[in-house]
TIZA-904803 format. One record per atom (N, C-alpha, C): residue in one letter; z, y, x. Coordinates in pm, whole numbers, padded with zeros to 5 digits, always signed. Each point is the difference from the previous one (the first is absolute). Layout:
// residues N
aZYX ...
END
This chain:
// residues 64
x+03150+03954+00100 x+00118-00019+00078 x-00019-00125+00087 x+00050-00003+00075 x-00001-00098+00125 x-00163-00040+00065 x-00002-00163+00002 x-00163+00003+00038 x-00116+00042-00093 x+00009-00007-00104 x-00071+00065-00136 x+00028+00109-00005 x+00044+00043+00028 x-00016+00184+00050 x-00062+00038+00104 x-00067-00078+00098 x-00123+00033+00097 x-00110-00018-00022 x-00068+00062-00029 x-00166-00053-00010 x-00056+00057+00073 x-00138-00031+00044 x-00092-00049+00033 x-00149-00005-00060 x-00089+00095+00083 x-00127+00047-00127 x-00117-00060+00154 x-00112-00074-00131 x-00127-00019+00060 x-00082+00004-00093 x-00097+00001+00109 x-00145+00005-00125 x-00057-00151+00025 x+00021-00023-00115 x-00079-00171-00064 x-00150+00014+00019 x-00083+00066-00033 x-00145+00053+00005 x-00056+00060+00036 x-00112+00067+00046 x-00049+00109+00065 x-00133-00030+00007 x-00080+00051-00030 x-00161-00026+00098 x+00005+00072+00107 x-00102-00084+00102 x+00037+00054+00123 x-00071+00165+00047 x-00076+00071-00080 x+00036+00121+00028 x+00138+00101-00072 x+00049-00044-00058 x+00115+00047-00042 x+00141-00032+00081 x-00025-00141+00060 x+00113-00023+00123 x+00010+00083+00123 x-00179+00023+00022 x-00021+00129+00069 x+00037+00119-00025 x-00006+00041-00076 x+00040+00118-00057 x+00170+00068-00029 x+00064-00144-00063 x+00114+00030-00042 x+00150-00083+00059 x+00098+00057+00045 x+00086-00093+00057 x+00188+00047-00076 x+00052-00109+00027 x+00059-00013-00107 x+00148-00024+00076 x+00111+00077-00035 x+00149-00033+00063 x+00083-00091-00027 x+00051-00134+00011 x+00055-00120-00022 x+00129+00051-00063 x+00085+00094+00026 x+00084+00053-00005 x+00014+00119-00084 x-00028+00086-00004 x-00043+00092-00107 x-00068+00008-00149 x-00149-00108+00059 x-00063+00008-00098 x-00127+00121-00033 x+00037+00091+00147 x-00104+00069-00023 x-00169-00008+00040 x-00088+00071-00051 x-00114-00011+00056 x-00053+00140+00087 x-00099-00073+00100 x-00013+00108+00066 x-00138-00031+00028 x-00072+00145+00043 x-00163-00044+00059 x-00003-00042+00154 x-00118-00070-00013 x-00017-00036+00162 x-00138+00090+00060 x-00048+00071-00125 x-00109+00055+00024 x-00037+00103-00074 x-00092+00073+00001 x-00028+00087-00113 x-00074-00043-00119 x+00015+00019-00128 x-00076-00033-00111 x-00136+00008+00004 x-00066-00102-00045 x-00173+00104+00042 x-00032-00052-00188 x-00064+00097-00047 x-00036-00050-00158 x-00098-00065+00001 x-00098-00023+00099 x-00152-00019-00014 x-00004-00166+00039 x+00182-00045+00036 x-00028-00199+00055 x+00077-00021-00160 x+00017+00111-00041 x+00064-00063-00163 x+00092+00114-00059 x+00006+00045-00144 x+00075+00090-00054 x+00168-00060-00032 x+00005-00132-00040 x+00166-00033+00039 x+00007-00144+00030 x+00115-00063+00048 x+00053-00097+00093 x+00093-00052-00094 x+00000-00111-00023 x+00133-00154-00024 x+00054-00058+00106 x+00126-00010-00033 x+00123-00099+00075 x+00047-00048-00102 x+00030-00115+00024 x+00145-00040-00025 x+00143-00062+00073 x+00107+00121-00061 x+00066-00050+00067 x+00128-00114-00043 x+00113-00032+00070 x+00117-00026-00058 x+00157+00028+00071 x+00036-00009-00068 x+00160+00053+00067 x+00079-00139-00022 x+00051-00016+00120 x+00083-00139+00001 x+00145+00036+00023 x+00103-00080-00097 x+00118+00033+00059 x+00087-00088+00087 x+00104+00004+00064 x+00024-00086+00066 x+00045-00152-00043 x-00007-00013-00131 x+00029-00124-00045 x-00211-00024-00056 x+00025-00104-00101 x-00142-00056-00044 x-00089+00081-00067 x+00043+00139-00039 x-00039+00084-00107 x-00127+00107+00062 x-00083-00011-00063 x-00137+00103+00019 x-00064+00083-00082 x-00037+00094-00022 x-00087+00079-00095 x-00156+00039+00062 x-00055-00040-00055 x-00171+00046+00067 x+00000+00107-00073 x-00125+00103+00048 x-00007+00115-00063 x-00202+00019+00048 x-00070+00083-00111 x-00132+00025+00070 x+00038+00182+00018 x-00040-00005+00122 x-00027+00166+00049 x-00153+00025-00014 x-00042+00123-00068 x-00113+00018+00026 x+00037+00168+00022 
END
């Protein structure tokens, strides 16, 4: 409710073929490709992200 009821999602981490690869909605929270998967630069990918709310409060999370 109020400003703590808005959040706000980024990714804390990334290697940089995965920043390549993967992009991320501030607002939503969703992920999306920027490219096509290829298996042969790697079989899976890490992020991490976190969700901020509008007061001091955060949760990190690892996506793989």
């Amino acid at each position: 409710e109020g400003i703590n009821g808005h959040v706000k999602y980024s990714l804390k981490k990334a290697t940089d073929l995965a920043s390549e690869i993967f992009q991320l909605d501030a607002e939503t929270g969703a992920i999306t490709l920027l490219r096509s998967l290829d298996f042969e630069e790697g079989d899976s990918h890490e992020l991490e992200g976190q969700a901020h709310d509008g007061g001091a409060l955060f949760d990190p999370a690892k996506i793989v």
